[in-house]
PyMOL Python script that loads the backbone (N, CA, C, O; Angstrom):
from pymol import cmd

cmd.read_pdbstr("""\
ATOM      1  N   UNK A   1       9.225  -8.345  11.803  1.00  0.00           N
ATOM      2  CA  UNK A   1       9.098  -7.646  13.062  1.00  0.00           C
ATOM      3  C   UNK A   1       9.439  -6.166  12.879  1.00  0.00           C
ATOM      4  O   UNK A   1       8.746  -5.341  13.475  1.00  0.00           O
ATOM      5  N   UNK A   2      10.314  -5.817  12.209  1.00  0.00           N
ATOM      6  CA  UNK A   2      10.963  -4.551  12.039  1.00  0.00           C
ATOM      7  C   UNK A   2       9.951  -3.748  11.010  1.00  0.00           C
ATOM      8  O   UNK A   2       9.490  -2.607  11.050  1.00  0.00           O
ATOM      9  N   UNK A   3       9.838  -4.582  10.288  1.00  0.00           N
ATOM     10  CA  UNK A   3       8.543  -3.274   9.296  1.00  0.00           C
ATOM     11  C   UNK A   3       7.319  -3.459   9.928  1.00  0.00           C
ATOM     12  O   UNK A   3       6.380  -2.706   9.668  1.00  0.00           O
ATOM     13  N   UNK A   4       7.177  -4.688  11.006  1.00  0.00           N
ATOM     14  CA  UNK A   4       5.919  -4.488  11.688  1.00  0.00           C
ATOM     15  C   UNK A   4       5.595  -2.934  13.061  1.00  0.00           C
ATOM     16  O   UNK A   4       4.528  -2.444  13.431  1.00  0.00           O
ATOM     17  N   UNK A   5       7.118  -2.575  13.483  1.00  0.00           N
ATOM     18  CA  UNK A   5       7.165  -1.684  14.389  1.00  0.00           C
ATOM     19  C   UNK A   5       7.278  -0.135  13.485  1.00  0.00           C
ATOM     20  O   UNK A   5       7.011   0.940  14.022  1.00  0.00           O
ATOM     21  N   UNK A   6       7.645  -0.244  12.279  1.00  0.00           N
ATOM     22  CA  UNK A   6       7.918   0.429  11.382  1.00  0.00           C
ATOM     23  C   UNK A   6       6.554   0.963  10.354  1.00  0.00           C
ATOM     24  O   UNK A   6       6.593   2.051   9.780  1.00  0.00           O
ATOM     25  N   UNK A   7       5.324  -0.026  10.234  1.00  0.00           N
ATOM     26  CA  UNK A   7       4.475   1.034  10.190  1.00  0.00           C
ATOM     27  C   UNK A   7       3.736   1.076  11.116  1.00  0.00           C
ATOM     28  O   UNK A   7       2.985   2.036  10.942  1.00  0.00           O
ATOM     29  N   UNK A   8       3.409   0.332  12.452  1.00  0.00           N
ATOM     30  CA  UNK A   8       3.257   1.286  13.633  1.00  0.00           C
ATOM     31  C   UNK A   8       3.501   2.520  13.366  1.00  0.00           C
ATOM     32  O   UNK A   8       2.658   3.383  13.122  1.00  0.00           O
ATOM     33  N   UNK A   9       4.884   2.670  13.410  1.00  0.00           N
ATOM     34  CA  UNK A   9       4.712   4.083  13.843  1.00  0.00           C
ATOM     35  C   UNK A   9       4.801   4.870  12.877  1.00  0.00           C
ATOM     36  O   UNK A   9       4.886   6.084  13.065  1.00  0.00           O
ATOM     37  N   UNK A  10       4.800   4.325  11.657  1.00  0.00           N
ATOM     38  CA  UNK A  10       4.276   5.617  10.581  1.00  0.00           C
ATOM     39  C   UNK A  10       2.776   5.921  10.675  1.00  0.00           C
ATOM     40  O   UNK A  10       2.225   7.018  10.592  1.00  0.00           O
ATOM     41  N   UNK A  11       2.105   4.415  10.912  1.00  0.00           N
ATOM     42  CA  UNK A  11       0.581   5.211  11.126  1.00  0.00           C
ATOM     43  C   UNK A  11       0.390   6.055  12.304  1.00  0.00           C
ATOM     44  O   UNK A  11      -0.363   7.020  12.173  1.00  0.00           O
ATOM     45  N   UNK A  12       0.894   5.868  13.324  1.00  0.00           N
ATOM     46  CA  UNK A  12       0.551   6.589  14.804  1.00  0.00           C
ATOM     47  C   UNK A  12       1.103   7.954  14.416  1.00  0.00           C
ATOM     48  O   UNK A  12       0.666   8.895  15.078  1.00  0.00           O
ATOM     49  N   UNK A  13       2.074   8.254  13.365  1.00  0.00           N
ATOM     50  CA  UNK A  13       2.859   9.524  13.326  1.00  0.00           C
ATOM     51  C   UNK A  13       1.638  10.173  12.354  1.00  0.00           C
ATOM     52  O   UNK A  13       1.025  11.146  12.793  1.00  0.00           O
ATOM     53  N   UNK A  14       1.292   9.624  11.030  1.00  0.00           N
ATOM     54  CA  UNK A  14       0.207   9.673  10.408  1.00  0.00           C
ATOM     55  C   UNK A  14      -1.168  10.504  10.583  1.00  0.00           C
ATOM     56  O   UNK A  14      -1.691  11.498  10.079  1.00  0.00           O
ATOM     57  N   UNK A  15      -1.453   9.582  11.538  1.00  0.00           N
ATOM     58  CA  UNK A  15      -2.811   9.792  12.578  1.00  0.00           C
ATOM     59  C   UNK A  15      -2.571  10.977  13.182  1.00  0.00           C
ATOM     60  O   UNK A  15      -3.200  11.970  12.817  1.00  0.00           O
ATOM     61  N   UNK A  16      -1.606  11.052  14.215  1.00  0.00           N
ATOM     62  CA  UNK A  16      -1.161  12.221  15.040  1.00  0.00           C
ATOM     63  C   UNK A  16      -1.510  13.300  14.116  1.00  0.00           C
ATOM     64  O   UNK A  16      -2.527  13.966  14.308  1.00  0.00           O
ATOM     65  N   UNK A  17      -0.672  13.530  13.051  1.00  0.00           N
ATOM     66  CA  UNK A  17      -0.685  14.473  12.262  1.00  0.00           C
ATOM     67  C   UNK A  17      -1.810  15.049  11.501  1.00  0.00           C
ATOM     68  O   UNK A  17      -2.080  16.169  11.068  1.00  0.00           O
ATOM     69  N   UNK A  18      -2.174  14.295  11.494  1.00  0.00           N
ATOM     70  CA  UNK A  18      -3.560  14.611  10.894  1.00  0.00           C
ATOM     71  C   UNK A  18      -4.824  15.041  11.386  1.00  0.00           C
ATOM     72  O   UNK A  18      -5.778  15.630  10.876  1.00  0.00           O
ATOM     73  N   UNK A  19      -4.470  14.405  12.964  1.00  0.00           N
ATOM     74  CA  UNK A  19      -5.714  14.621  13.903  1.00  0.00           C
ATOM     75  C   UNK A  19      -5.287  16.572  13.893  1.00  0.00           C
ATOM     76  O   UNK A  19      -5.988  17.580  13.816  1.00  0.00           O
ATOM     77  N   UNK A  20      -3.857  16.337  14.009  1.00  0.00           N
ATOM     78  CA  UNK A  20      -3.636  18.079  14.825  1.00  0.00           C
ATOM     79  C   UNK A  20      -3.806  18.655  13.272  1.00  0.00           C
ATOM     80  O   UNK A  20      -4.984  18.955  13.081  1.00  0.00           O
ATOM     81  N   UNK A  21      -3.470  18.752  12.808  1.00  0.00           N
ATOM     82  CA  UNK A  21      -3.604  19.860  11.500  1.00  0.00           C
ATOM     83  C   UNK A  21      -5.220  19.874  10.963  1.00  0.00           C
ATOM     84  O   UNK A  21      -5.719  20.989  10.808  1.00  0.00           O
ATOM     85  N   UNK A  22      -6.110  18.598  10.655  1.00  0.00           N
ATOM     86  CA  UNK A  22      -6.992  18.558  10.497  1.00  0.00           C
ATOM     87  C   UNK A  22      -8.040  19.642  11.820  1.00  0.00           C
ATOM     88  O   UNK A  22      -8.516  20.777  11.790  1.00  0.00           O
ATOM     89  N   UNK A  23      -8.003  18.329  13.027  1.00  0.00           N
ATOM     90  CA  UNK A  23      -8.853  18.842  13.986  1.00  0.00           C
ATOM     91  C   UNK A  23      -8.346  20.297  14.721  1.00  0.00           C
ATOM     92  O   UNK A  23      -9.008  21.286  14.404  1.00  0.00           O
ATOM     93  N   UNK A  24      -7.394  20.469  15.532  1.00  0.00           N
ATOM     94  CA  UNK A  24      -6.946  21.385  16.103  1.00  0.00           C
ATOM     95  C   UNK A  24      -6.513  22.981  15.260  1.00  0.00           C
ATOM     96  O   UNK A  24      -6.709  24.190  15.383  1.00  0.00           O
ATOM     97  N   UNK A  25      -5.993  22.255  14.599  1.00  0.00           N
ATOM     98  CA  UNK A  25      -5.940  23.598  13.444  1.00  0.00           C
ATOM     99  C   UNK A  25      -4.244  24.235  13.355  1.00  0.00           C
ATOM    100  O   UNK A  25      -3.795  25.231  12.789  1.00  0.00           O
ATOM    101  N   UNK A  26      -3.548  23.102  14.231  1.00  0.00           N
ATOM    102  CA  UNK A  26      -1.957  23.347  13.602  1.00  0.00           C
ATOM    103  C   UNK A  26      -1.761  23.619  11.913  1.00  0.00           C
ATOM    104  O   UNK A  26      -2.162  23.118  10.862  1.00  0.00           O
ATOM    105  N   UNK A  27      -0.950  24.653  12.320  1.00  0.00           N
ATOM    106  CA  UNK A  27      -0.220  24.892  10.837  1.00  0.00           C
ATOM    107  C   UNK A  27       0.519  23.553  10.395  1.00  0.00           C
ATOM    108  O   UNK A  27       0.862  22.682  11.194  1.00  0.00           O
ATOM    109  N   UNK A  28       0.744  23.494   8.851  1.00  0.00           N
ATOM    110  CA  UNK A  28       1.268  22.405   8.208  1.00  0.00           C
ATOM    111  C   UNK A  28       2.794  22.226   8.882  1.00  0.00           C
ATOM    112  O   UNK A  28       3.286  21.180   9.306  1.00  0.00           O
ATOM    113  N   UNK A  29       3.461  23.720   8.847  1.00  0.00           N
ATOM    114  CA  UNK A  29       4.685  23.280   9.223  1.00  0.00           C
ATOM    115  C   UNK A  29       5.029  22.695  10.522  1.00  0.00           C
ATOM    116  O   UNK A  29       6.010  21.952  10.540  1.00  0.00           O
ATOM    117  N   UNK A  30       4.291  22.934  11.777  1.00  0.00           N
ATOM    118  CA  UNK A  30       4.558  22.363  12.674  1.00  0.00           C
ATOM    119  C   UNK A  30       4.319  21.162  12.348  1.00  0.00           C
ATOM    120  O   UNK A  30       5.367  20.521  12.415  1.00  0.00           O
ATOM    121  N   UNK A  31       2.881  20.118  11.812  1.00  0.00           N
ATOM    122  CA  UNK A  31       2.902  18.892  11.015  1.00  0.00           C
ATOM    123  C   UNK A  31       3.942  18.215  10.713  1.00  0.00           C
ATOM    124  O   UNK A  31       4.221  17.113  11.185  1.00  0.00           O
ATOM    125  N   UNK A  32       4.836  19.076   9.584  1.00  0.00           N
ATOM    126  CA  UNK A  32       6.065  18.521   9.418  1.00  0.00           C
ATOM    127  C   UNK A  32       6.645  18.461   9.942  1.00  0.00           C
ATOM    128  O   UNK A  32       7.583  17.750   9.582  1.00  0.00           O
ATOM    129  N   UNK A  33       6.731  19.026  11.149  1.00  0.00           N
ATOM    130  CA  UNK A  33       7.828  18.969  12.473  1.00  0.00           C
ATOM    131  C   UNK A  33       7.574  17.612  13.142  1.00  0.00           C
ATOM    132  O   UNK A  33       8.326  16.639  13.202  1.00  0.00           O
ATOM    133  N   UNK A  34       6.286  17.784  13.651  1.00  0.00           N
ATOM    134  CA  UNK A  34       5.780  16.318  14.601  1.00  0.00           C
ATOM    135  C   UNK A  34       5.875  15.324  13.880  1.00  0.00           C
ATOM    136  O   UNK A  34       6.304  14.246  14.290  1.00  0.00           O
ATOM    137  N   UNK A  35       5.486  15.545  12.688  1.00  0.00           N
ATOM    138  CA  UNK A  35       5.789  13.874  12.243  1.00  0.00           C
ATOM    139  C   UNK A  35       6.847  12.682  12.782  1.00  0.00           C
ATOM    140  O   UNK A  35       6.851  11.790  13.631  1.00  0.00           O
ATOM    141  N   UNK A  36       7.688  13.199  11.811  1.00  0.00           N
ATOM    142  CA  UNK A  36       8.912  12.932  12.667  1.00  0.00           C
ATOM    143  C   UNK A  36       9.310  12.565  14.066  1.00  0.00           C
ATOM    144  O   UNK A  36       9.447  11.375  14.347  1.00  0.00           O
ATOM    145  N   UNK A  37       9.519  13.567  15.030  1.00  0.00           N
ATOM    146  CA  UNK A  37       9.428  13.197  16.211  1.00  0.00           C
ATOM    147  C   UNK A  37       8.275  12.160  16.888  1.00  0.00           C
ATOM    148  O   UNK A  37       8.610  11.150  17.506  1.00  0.00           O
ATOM    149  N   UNK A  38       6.986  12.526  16.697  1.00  0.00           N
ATOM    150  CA  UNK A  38       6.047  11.266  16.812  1.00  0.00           C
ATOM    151  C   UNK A  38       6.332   9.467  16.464  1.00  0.00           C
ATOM    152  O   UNK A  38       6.276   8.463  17.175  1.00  0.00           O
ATOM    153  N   UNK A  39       6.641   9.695  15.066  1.00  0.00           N
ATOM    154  CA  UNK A  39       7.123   8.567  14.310  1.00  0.00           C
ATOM    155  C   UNK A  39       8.168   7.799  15.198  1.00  0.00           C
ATOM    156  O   UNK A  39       8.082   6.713  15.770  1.00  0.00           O
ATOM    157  N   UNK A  40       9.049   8.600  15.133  1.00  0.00           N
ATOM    158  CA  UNK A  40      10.264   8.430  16.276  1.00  0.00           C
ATOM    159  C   UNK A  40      10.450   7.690  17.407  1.00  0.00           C
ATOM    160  O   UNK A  40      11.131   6.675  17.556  1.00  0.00           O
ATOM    161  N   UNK A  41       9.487   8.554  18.536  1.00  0.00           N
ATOM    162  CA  UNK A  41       9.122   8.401  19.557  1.00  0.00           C
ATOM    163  C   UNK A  41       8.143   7.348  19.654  1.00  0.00           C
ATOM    164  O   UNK A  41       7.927   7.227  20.860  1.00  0.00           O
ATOM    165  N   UNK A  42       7.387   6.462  18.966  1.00  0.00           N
ATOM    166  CA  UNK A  42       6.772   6.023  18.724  1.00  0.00           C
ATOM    167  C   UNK A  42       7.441   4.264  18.681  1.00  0.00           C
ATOM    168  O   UNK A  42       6.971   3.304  19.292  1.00  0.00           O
ATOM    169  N   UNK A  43       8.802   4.273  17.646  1.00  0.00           N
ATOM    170  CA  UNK A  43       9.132   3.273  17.202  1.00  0.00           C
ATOM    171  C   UNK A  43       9.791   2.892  18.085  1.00  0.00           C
ATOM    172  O   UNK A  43       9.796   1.677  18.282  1.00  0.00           O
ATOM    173  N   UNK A  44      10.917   4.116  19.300  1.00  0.00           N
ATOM    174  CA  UNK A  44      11.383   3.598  20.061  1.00  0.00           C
ATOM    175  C   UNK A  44      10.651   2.922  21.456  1.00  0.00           C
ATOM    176  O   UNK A  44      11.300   2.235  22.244  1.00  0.00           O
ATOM    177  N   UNK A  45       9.659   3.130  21.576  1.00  0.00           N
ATOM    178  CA  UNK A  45       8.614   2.631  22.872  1.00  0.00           C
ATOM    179  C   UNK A  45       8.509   1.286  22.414  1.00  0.00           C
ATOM    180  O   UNK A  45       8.808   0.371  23.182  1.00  0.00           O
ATOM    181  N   UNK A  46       7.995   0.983  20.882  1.00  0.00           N
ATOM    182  CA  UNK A  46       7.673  -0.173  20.600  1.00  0.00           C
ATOM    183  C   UNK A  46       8.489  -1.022  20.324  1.00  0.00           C
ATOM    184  O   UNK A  46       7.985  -2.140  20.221  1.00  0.00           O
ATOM    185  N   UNK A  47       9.599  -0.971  20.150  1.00  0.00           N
ATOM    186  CA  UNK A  47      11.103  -1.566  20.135  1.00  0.00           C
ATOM    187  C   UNK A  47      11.494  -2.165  22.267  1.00  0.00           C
ATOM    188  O   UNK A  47      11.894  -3.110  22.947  1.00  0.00           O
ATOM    189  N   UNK A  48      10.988  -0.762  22.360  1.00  0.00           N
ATOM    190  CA  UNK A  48      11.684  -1.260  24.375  1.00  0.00           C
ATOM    191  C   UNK A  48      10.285  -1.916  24.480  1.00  0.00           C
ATOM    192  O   UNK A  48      10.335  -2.285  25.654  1.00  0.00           O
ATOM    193  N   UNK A  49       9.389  -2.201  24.147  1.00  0.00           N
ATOM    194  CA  UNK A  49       8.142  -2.778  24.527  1.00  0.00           C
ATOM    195  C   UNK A  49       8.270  -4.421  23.792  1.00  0.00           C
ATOM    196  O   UNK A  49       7.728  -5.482  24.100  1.00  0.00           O
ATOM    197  N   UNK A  50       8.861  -4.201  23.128  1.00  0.00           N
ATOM    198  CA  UNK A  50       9.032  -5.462  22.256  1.00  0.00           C
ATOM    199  C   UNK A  50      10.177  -6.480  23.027  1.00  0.00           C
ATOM    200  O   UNK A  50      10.244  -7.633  23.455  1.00  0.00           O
ATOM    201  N   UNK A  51      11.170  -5.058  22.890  1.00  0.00           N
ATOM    202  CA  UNK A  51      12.572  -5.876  23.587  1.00  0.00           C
ATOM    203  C   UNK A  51      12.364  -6.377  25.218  1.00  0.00           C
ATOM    204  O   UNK A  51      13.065  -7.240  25.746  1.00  0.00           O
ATOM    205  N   UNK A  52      11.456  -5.783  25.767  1.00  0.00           N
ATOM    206  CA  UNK A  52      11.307  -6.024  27.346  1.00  0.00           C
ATOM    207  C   UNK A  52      10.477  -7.730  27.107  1.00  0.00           C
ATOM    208  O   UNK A  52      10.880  -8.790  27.587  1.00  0.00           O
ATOM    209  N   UNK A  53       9.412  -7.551  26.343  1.00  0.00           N
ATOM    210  CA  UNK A  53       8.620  -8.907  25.995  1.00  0.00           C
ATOM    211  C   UNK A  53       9.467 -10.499  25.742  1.00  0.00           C
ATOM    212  O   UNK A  53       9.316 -11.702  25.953  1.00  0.00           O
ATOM    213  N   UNK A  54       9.973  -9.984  25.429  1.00  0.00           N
ATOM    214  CA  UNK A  54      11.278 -10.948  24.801  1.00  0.00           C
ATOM    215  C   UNK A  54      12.214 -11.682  25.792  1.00  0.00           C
ATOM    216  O   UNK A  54      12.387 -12.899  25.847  1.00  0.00           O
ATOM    217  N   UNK A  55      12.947 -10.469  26.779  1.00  0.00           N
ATOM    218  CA  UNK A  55      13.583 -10.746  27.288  1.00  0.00           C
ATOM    219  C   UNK A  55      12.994 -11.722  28.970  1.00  0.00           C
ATOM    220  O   UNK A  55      13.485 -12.684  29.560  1.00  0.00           O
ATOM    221  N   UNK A  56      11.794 -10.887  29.230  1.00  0.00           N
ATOM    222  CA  UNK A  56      11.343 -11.714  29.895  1.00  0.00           C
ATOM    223  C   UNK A  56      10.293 -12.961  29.549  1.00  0.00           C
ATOM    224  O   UNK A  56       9.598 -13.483  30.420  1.00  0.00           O
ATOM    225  N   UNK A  57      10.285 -13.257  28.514  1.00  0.00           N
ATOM    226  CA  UNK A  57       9.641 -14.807  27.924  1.00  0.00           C
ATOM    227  C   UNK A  57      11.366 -15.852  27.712  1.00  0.00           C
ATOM    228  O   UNK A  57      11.509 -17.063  27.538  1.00  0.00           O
ATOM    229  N   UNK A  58      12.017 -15.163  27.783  1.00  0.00           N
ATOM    230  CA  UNK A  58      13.032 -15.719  27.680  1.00  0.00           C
ATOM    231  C   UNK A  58      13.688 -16.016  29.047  1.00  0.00           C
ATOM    232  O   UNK A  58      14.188 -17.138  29.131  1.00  0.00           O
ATOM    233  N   UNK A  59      13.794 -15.068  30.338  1.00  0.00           N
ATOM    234  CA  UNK A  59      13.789 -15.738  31.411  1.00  0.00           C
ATOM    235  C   UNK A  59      13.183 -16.018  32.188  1.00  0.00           C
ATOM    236  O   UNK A  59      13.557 -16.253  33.336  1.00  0.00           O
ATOM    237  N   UNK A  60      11.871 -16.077  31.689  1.00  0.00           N
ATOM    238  CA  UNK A  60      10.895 -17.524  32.167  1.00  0.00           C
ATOM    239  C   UNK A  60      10.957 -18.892  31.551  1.00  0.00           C
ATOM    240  O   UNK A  60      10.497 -19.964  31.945  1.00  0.00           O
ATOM    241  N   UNK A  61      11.752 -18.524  30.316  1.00  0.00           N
ATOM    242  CA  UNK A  61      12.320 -20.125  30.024  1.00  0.00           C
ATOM    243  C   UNK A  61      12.912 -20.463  30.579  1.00  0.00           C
ATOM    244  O   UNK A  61      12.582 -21.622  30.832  1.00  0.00           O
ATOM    245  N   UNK A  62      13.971 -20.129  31.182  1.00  0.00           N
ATOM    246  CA  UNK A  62      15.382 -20.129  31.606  1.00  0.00           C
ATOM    247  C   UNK A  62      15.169 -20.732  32.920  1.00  0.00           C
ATOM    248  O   UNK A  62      15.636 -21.852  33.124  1.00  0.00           O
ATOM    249  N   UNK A  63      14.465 -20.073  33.909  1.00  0.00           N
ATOM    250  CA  UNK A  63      13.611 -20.715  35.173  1.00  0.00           C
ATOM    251  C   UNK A  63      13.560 -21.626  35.456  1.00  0.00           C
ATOM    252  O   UNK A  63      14.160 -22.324  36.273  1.00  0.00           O
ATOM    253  N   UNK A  64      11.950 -21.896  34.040  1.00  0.00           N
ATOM    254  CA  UNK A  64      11.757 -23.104  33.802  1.00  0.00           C
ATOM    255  C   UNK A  64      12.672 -24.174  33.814  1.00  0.00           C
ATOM    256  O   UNK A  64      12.775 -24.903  34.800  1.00  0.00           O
ATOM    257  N   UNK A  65      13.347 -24.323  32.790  1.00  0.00           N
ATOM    258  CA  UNK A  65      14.574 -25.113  32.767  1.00  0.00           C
ATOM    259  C   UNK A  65      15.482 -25.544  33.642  1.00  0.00           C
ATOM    260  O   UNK A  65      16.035 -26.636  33.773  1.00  0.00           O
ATOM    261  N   UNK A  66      15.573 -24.340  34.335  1.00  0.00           N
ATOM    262  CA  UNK A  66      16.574 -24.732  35.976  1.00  0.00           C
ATOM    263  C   UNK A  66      15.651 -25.442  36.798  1.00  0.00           C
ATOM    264  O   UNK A  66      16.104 -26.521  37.178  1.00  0.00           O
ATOM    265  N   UNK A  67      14.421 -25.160  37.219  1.00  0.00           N
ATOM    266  CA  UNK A  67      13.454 -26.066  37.665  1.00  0.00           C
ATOM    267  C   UNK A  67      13.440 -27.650  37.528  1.00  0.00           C
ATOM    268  O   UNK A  67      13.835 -28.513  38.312  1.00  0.00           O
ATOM    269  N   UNK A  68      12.799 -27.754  36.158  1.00  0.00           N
ATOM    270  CA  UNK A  68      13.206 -29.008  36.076  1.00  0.00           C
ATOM    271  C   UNK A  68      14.326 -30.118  36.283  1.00  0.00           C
ATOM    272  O   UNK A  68      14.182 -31.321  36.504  1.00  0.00           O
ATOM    273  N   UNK A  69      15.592 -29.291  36.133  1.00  0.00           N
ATOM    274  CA  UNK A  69      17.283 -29.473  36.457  1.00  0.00           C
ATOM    275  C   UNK A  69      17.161 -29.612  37.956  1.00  0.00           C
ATOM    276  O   UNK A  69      18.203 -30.031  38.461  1.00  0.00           O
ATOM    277  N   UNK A  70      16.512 -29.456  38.522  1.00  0.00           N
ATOM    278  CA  UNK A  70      16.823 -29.041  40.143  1.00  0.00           C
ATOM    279  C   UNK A  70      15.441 -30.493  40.535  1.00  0.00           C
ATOM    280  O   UNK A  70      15.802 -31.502  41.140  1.00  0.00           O
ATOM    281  N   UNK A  71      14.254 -30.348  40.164  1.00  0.00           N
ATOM    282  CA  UNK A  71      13.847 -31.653  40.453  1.00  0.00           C
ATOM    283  C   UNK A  71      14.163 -32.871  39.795  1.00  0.00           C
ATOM    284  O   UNK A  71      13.356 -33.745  40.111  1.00  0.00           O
ATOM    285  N   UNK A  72      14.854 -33.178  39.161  1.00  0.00           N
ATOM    286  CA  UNK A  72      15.416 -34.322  38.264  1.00  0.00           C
ATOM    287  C   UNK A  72      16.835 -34.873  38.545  1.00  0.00           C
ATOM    288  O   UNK A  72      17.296 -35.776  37.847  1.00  0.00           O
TER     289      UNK A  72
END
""", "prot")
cmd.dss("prot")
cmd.show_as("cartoon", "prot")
cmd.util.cbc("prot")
cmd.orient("prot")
């Protein structure tokens, strides 16, 4: 899971970078700047996107379970 969110966001930082220095015509050093922050910003969305997924498949189990407890 962790190197799965991990090259996420090296490719999205990747991509980013490349689109702007390639297409747009950023200088390299700003490149080296965004990387980073992109990468970053990137891993933490997909971490709270991950962690939110989780938590609510987990209390829809939980529900579940009381449900059945409550008709039984």
């Amino acid at each position: 899971m962790i190197a799965g969110l991990l090259l996420l966001s090296f490719l999205t930082a990747s991509a980013v970078t490349a689109v702007g220095i390639g297409m747009v015509g950023l200088p390299l050093w700003t490149g080296l700047i965004l990387f980073p922050i992109i990468g970053s910003a990137t891993l933490l969305a997909a971490s709270v996107l991950v962690f939110a997924h989780r938590a609510a498949a987990q209390n829809h189990a939980t529900e579940a379970q009381q449900d059945e407890h409550a008709l039984a």
